[in-house]
C-alpha positions in Angstrom: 163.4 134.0 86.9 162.4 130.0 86.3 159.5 129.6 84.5 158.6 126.5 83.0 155.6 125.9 79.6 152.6 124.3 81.9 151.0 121.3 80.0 147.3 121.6 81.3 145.6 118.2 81.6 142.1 118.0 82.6 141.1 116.7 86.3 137.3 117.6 85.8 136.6 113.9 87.4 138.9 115.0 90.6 137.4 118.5 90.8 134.2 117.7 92.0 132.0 119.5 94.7 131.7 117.8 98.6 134.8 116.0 98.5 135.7 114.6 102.1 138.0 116.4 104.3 140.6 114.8 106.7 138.0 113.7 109.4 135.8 112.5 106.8 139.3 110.6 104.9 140.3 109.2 108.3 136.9 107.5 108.9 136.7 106.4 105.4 140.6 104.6 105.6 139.5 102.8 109.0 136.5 101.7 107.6 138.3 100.4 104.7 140.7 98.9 107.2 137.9 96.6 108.7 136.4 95.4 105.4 140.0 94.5 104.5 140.7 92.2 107.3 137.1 90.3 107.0 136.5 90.2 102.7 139.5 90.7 101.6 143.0 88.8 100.7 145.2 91.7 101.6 148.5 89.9 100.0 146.7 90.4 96.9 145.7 93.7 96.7 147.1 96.4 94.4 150.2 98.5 95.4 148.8 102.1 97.3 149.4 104.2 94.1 147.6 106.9 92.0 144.1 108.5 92.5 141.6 106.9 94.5 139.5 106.1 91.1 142.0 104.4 90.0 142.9 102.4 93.2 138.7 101.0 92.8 139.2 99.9 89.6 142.6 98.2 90.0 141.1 96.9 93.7 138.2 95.1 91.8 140.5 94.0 88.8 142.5 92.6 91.2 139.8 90.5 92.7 141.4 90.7 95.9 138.6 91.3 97.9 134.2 89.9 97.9 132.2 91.5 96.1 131.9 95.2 97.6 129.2 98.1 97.5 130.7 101.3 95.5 130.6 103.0 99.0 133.1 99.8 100.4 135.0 99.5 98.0 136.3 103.4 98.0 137.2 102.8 101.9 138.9 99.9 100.9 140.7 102.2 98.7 141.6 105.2 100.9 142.3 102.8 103.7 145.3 101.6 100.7 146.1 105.0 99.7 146.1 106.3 103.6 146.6 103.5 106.0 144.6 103.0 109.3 144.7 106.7 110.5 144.6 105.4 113.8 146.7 108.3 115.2 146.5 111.5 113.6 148.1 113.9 116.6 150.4 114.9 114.8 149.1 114.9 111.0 148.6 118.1 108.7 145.4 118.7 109.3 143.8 119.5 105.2 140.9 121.8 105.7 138.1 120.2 103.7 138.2 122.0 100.1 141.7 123.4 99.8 143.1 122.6 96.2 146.5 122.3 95.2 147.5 125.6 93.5 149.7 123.7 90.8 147.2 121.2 90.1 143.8 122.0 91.2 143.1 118.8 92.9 141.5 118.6 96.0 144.1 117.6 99.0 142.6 116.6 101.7 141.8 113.4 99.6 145.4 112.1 100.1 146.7 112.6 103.8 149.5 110.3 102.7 150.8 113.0 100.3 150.3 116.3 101.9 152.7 119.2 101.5 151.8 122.7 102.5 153.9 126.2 102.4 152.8 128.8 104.7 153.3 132.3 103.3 152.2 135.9 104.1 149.7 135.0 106.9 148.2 132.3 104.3 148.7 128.5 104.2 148.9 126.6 100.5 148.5 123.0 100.3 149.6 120.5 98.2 149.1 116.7 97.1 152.4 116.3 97.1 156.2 117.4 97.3 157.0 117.2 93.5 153.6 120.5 93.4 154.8 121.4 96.3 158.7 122.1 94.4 156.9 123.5 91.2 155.0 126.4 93.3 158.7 126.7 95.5 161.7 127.1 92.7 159.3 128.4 89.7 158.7 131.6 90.3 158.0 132.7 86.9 154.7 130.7 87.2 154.0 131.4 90.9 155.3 135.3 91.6 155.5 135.2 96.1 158.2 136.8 98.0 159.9 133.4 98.8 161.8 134.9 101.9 158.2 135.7 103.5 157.6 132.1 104.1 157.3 130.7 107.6 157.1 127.3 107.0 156.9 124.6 104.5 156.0 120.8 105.8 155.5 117.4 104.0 154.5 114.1 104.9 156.2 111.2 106.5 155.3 108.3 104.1 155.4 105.6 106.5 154.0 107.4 110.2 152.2 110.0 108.2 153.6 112.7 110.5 154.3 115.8 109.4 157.7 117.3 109.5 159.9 120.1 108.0 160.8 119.9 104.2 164.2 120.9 104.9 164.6 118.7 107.4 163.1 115.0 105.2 164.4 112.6 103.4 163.1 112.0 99.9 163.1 109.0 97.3 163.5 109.6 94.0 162.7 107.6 90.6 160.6 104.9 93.4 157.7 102.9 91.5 155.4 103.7 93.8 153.1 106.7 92.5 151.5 109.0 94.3 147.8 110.7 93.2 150.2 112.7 90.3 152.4 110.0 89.2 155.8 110.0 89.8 156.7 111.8 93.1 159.4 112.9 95.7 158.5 110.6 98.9 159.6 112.2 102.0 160.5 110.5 105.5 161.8 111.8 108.8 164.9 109.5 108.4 167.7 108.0 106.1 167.3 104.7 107.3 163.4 104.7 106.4 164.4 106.2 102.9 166.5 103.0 102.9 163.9 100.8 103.7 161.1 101.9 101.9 163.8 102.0 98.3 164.6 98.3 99.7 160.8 97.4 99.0 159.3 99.9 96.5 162.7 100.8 94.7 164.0 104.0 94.3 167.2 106.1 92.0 168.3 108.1 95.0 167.4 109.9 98.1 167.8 113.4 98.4 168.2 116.5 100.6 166.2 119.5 100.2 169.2 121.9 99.3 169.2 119.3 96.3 166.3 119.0 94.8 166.2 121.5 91.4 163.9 122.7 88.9 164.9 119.9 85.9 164.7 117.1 88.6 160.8 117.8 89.6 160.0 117.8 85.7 162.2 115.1 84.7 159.6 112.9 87.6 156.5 114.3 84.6 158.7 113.4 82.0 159.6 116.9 81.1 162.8 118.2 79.9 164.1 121.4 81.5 167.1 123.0 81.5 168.3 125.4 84.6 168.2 128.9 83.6 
């Protein structure tokens, strides 16, 4: 059994009531699209990492962009965090409320990062791959019968398609964070792995078969050791 000693840390400014769902974040990230392209100096803006709080304050230290209204300057956000959304065929679709069972954040907030199991007739999402590992190999913390799972997906960084975890790509040790620090960033190919390492950097890509229990908590800066 793999259990790990949880750390809690307290999201009580992420868990809030009436956060938006993915029709709701799509709309938001084109809006934040437009207002980009007419007030702001996109080569300047700040890198499309952490929560979206903390993209509007690091957007407005930045100064990248006219004075905005609270309300444009969180599309401005999103649309960094999530891109245009201008295609969303084939996106995980996030129903509006569903929290990450690691981390209690809500999910639908970052389309960029969504992971999801599917277990037992019921679907689990998560706001990223590295929650998505923790609820997978610990099964101390999260008892499920792992051979009743039907499905587990994550999300192409770049095309923000989703695809089969077994099937991806993922960078490790990148500088690019995603809304829980450091992360596992999957893609549909090697060559994008390559390419996105190339720009944002990157210790390694890995396979699925490899990723283990002490390298998801080495990304929170926890040392475990493999039972």
């Amino acid at each position: 059994m793999k259990k790990i000693v949880w750390i809690l840390i307290p999201f009580s400014s992420l868990l809030m009531a009436n956060e938006p769902g993915t029709a709701a974040v799509v709309k938001l990230s084109q809006k934040g699209e437009k207002i980009v392209k007419v007030l702001c100096d996109a080569g300047t803006l700040p890198p499309a990492q952490g929560t979206i709080d903390a993209l509007m304050e690091k957007i407005t230290a930045s100064h990248a962009c006219k004075k905005l209204s609270k309300s444009k300057l969180k599309a401005v956000a999103y649309y960094l965090s999530n891109g245009s959304m201008k295609s969303n065929a084939n996106r995980m679709q996030v129903p509006e409320g569903a929290k990450c069972p690691v981390c209690g954040m809500f999910v639908s907030k970052y389309p960029r990062w969504a992971a999801m199991i599917e277990v037992g007739g019921h679907t689990h999402y998560f706001d990223g791959v590295k929650d998505m590992m923790k609820y997978y190999i610990f099964d101390g913390d999260f008892p499920f019968d792992r051979k009743a799972i039907t499905q587990m997906r994550v999300t192409d960084f770049y095309t923000l398609d989703t695809l089969p975890a077994h099937k991806a790509w993922y960078v490790l040790g990148s500088k690019l964070f995603g809304p829980m620090g450091n992360e596992l960033i999957p893609f549909s190919t090697e060559a994008a792995a390559k390419n996105f390492i190339a720009d944002h950097g990157g210790d390694k890509i890995v396979r699925f078969k490899d990723i283990t229990g002490k390298m998801v908590m080495a990304l929170d800066g926890i040392e475990y050791d493999e039972p």
